[in-house]
PALUMTOR-395394 format. One record per residue (C-alpha): residue number from 1; x, y, z. Coordinates in nm, 3 decimals. Layout:
BEGIN
{NUM {X Y Z}}
...
***
This chain:
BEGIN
{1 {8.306 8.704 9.345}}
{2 {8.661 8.663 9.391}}
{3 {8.778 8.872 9.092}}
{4 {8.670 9.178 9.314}}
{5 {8.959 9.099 9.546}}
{6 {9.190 9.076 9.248}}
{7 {9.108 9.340 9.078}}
{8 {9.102 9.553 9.382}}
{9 {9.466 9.446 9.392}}
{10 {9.533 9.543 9.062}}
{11 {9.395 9.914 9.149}}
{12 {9.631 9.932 9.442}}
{13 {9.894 9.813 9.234}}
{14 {9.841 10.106 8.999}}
{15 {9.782 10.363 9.274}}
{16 {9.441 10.445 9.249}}
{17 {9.147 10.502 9.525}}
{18 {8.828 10.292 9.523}}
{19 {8.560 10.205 9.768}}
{20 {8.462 9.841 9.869}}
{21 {8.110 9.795 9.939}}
{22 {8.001 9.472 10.099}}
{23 {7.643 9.313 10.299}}
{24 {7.743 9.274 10.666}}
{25 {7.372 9.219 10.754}}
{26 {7.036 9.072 10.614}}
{27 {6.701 9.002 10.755}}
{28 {6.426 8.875 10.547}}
{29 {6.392 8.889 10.203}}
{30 {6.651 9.123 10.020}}
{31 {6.801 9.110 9.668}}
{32 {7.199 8.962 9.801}}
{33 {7.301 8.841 10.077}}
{34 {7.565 8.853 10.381}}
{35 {7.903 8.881 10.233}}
{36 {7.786 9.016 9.893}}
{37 {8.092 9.230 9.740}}
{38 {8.064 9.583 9.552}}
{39 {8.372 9.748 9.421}}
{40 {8.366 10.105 9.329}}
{41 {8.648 10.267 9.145}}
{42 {8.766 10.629 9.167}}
{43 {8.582 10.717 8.819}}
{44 {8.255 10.540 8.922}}
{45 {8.306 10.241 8.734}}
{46 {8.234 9.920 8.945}}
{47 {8.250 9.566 8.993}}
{48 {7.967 9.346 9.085}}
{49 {7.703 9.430 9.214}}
{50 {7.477 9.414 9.526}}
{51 {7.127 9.387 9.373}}
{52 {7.071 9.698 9.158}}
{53 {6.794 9.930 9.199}}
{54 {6.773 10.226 9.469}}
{55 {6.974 10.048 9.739}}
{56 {7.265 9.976 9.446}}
{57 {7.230 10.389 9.333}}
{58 {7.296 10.529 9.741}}
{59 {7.594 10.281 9.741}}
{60 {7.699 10.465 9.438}}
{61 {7.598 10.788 9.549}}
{62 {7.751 10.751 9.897}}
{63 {8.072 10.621 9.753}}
{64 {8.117 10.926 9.619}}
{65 {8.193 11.082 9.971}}
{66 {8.373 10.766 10.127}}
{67 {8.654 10.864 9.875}}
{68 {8.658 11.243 9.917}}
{69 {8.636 11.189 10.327}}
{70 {8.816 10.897 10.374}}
{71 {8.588 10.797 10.611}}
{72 {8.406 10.470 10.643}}
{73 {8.019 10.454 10.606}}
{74 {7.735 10.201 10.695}}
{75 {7.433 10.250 10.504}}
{76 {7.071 10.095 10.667}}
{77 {6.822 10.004 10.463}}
{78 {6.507 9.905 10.490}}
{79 {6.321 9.741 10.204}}
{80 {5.933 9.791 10.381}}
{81 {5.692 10.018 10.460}}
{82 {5.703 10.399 10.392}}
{83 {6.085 10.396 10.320}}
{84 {6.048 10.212 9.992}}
{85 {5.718 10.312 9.880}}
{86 {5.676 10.437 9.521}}
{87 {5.997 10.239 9.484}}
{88 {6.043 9.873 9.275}}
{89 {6.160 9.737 9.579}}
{90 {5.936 9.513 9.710}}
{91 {6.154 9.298 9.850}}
{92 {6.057 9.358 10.187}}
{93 {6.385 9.267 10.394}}
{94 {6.682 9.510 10.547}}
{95 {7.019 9.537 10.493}}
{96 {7.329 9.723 10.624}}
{97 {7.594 9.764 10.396}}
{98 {7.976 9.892 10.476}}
{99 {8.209 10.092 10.235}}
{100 {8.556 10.137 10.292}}
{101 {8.814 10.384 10.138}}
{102 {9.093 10.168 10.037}}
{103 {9.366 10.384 9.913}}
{104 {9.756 10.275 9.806}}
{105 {9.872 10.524 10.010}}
{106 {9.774 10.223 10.326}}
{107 {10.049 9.979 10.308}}
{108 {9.826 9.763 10.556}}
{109 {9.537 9.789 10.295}}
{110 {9.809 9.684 9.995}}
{111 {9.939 9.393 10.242}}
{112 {9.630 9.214 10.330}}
{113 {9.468 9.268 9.972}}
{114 {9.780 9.159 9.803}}
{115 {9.800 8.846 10.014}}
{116 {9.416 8.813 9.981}}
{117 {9.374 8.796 9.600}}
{118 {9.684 8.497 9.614}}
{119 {9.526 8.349 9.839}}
{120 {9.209 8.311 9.641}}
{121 {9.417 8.275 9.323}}
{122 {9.537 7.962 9.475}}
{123 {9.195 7.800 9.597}}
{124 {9.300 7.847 10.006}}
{125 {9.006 7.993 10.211}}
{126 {9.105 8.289 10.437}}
{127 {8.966 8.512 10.709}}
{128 {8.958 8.877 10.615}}
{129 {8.878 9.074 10.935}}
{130 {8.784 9.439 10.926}}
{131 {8.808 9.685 11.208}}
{132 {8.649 10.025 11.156}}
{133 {8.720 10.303 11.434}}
{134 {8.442 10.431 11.615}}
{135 {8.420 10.762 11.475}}
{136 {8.504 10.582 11.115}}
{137 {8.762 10.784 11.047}}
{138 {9.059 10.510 10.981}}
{139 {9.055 10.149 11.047}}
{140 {9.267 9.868 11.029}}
{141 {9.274 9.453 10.849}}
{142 {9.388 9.164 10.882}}
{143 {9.373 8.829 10.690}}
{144 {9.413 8.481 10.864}}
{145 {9.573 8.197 10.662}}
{146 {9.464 7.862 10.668}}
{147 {9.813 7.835 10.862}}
{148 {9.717 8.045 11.135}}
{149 {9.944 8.326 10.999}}
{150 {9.779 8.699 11.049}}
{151 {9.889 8.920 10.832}}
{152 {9.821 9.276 10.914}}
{153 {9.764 9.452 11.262}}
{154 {9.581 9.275 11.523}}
{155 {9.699 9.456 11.819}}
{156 {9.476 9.546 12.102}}
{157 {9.189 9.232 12.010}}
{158 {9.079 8.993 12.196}}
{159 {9.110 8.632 12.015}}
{160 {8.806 8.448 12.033}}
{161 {8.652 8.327 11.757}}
{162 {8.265 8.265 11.732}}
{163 {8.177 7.952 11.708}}
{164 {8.021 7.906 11.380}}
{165 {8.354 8.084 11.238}}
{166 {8.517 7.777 11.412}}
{167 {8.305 7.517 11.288}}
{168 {8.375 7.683 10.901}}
{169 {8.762 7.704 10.974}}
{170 {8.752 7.376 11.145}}
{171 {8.625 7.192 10.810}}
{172 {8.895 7.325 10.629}}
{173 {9.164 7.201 10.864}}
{174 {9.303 7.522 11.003}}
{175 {9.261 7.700 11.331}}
{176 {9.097 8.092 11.426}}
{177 {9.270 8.118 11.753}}
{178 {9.443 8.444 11.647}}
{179 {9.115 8.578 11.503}}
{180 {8.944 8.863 11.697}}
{181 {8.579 8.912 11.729}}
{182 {8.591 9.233 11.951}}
{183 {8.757 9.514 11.972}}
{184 {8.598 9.851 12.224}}
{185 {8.351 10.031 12.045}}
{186 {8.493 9.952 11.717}}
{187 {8.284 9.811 11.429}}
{188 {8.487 9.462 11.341}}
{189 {8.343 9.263 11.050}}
{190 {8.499 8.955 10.990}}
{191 {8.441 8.765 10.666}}
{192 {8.500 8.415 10.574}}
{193 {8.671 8.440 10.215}}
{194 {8.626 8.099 9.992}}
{195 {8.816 7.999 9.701}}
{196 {8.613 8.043 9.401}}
{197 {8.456 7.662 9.313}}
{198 {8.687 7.505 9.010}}
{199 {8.502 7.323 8.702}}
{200 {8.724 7.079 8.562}}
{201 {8.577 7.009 8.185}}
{202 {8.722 6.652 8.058}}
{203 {8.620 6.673 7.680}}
{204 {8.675 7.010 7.433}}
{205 {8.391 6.935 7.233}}
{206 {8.120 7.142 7.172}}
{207 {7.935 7.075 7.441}}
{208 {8.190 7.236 7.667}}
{209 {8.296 7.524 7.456}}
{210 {7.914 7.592 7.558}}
{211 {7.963 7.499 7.902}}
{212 {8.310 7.719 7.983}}
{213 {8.182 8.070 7.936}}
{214 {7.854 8.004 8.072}}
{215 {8.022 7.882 8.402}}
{216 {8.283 8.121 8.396}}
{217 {7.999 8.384 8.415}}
{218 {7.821 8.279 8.703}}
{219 {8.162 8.236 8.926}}
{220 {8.360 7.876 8.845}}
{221 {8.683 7.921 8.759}}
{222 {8.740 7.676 8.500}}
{223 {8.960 7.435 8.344}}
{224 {8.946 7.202 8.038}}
{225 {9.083 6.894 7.939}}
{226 {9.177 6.684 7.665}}
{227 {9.463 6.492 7.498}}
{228 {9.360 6.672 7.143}}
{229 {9.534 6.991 7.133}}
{230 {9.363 7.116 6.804}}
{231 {9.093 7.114 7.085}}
{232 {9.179 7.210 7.399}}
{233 {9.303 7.549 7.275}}
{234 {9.318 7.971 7.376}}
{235 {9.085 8.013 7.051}}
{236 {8.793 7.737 7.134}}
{237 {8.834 7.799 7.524}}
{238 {8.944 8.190 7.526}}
{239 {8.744 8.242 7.889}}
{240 {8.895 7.910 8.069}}
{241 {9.169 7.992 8.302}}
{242 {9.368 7.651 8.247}}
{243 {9.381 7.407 7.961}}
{244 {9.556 7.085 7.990}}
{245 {9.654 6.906 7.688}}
{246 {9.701 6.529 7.786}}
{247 {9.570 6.212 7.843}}
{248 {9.265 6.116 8.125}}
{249 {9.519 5.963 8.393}}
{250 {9.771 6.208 8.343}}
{251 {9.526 6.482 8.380}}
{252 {9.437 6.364 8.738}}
{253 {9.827 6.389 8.826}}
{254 {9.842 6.791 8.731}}
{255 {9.527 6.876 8.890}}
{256 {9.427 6.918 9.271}}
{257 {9.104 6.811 9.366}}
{258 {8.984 6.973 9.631}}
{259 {8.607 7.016 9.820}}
{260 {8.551 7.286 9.613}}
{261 {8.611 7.131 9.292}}
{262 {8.356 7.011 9.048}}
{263 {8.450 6.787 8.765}}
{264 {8.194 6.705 8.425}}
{265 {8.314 6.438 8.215}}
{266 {8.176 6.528 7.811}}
{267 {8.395 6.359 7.598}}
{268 {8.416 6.245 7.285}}
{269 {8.326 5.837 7.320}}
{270 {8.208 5.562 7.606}}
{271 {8.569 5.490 7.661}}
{272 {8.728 5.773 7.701}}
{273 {8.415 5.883 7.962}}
{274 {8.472 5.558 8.149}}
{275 {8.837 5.597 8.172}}
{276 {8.803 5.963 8.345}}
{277 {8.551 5.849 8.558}}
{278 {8.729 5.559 8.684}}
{279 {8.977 5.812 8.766}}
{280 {8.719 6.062 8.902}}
{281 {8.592 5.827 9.176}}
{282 {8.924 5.817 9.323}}
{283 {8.894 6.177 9.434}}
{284 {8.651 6.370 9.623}}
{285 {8.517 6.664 9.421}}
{286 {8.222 6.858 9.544}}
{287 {8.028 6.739 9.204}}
{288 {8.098 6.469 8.966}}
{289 {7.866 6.408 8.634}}
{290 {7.901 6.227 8.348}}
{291 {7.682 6.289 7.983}}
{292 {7.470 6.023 7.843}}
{293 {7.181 5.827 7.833}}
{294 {7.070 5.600 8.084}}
{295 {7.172 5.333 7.892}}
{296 {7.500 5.458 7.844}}
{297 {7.557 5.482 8.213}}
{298 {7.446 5.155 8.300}}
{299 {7.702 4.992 8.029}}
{300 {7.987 5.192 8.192}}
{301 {7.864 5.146 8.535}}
{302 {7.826 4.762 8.506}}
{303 {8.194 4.775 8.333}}
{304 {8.343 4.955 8.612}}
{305 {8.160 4.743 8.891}}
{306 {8.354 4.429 8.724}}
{307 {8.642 4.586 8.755}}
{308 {8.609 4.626 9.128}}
{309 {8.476 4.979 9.168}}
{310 {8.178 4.957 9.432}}
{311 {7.841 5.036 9.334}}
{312 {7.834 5.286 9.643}}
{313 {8.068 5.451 9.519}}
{314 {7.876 5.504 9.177}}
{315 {7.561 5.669 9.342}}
{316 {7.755 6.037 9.376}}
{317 {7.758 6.044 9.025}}
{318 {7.536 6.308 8.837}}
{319 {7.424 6.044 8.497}}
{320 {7.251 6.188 8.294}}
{321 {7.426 6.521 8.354}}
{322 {7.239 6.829 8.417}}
{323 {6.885 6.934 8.512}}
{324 {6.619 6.756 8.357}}
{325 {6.472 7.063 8.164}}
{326 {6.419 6.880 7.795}}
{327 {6.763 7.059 7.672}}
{328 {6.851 6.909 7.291}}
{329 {7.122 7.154 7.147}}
{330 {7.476 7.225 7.306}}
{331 {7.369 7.570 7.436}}
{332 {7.057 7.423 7.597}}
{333 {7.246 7.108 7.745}}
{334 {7.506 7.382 7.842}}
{335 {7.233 7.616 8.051}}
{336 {7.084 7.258 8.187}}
{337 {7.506 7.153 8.315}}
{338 {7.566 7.513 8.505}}
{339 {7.197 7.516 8.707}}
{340 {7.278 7.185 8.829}}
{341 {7.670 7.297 8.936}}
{342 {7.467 7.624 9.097}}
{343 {7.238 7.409 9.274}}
{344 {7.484 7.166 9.431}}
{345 {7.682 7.494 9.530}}
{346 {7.416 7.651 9.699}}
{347 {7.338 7.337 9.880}}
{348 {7.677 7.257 9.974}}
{349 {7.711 7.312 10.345}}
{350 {8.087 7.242 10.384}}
{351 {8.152 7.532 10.078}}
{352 {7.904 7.765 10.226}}
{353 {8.116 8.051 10.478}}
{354 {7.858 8.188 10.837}}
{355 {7.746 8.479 10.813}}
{356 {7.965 8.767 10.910}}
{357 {8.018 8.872 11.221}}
{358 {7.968 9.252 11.317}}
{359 {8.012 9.388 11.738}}
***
């Protein structure tokens, strides 16, 4: 959730204390997982959230005292036996979870987080690495850029990655080799921090003014496009963090396609779909689908294949869009879109970070 980052920013900004709560460890079954973010403001309000129930209300209760002590905490629970019993939480698994103070009175704190929610603004993946003092009283962090920059304190560290830290950093083209995994007796966390995923609508129709706040909610950032711009406007699309008013090939020259970028092509006729899928296949998005009927797609299929496109090519396309789950109206067809951009996102293996590292 990478408004926590930016908001978190924002509250440092403004010069007021909060507590960031995140998952450094998970066995079995538990309600979040590893890397799961929490953030707790001064006055109680929060962001997120790390599964509710009696694990959620300690964090909250123990929050309380990271801010008046300053002090960092780890909380272990575990989710069987006599611990939980009399509880709702049968979930059976155990998980450790760290807050932080972060207060604007740490310009290392304002540094890192500042750079951090840009970073993630942008779409570049990052490193943030925590180190919390023995006694966890104090601490320091440190982000790594994708071009090997470290910004914060990484004095007295040793620099060596682990390796499934490498293999993540390594499909995104940039190198850990000033990352540190150790550090004495400290407690070092280091977390893999990933762009949120971008959903590039082509089409304002109502299928998409369905589609936006829907995926908006469940973590795409999204942007919508069409060359209408009674359509593609603030007052149809007031949740959508871009909106591009211009033709299909000129769309594809103001946008950056990334791995983490899934595009759904819902507009208003055949032609229009073919001509921003044609464009589509020239890029490598994490997910590309297209509305219609089968017989749709195979009439803009067999018209692209005569225009040279390879039928390989045509096999990563998601036709008929969404999961099959008999959805008729815009709000249903909507629902049946964002599960299948949530499945291909969970199954993605280049989008998904390692676990973080704890020593």
């Amino acid at each position: 959730m990478m408004e926590i980052y930016s908001e978190l920013d924002r509250l440092l900004t403004a010069g007021e204390r909060c507590v960031l709560a995140r998952i450094i460890r998970q066995d079995g079954s538990a309600p979040r997982s590893v890397g799961t973010r929490f953030l707790i403001k001064g006055d109680g309000t929060h962001l997120g959230t790390i599964g509710g129930g009696l694990l959620e209300h300690e964090v909250l209760d123990r929050a309380r005292d990271v801010l008046s002590s300053g002090r960092s905490a780890v909380l272990e629970f575990r989710l069987t036996g006599q611990e939980v019993a009399g509880t709702d939480m049968l979930c059976g698994g155990n998980v450790d979870v760290l807050l932080e103070p972060v207060f604007p009175e740490d310009a290392g704190a304002r540094s890192v987080f500042r750079a951090l929610a840009a970073m993630t603004a942008d779409g570049r993946p990052a490193a943030l690495v925590t180190v919390v003092a023995e006694d966890r009283r104090g601490g320091r962090r440190l982000l790594v850029t994708g071009a090997g920059e470290v910004i914060g304190d990484a004095s007295g560290l040793t620099r060596r990655p682990g390796l499934d830290l490498q293999r993540w950093a390594a499909a995104r083209g940039f190198s850990l080799e000033n990352l540190p995994e150790s550090a004495g007796g400290a407690l070092v966390v280091v977390e893999p921090v990933e762009p949120a995923a971008v959903l590039l609508l082509f089409g304002a129709g109502h299928i998409s003014t369905c589609v936006a706040p829907l995926a908006r909610t469940v973590g795409f950032r999204v942007g919508v496009i069409d060359d209408r711009g009674e359509f593609a406007s603030r007052e149809r699309f007031p949740s959508a963090d871009r909106l591009l008013v211009c033709p299909v090939a000129e769309a594809f020259e103001r946008v950056v396609v990334t791995p983490a970028t899934y595009i759904a092509i819902v507009t208003r006729g055949h032609l229009h779909d073919r001509d921003a899928l044609r464009a589509a296949l020239a890029t490598r998005p994490a997910y590309l689908g297209m509305i219609g009927s089968r017989r749709k797609r195979d009439l803009i299929y067999a018209a692209l294949i005569a225009e040279g496109v390879a039928a390989e090519e045509l096999r990563r396309v998601h036709c008929p869009i969404g999961l099959p789950i008999g959805a008729q109206t815009p709000q249903e067809i909507a629902v049946s879109i964002v599960a299948e951009l949530i499945q291909v996102r969970s199954r993605a293996p280049a989008e998904r970070p390692p676990s973080l590292e704890g020593r």
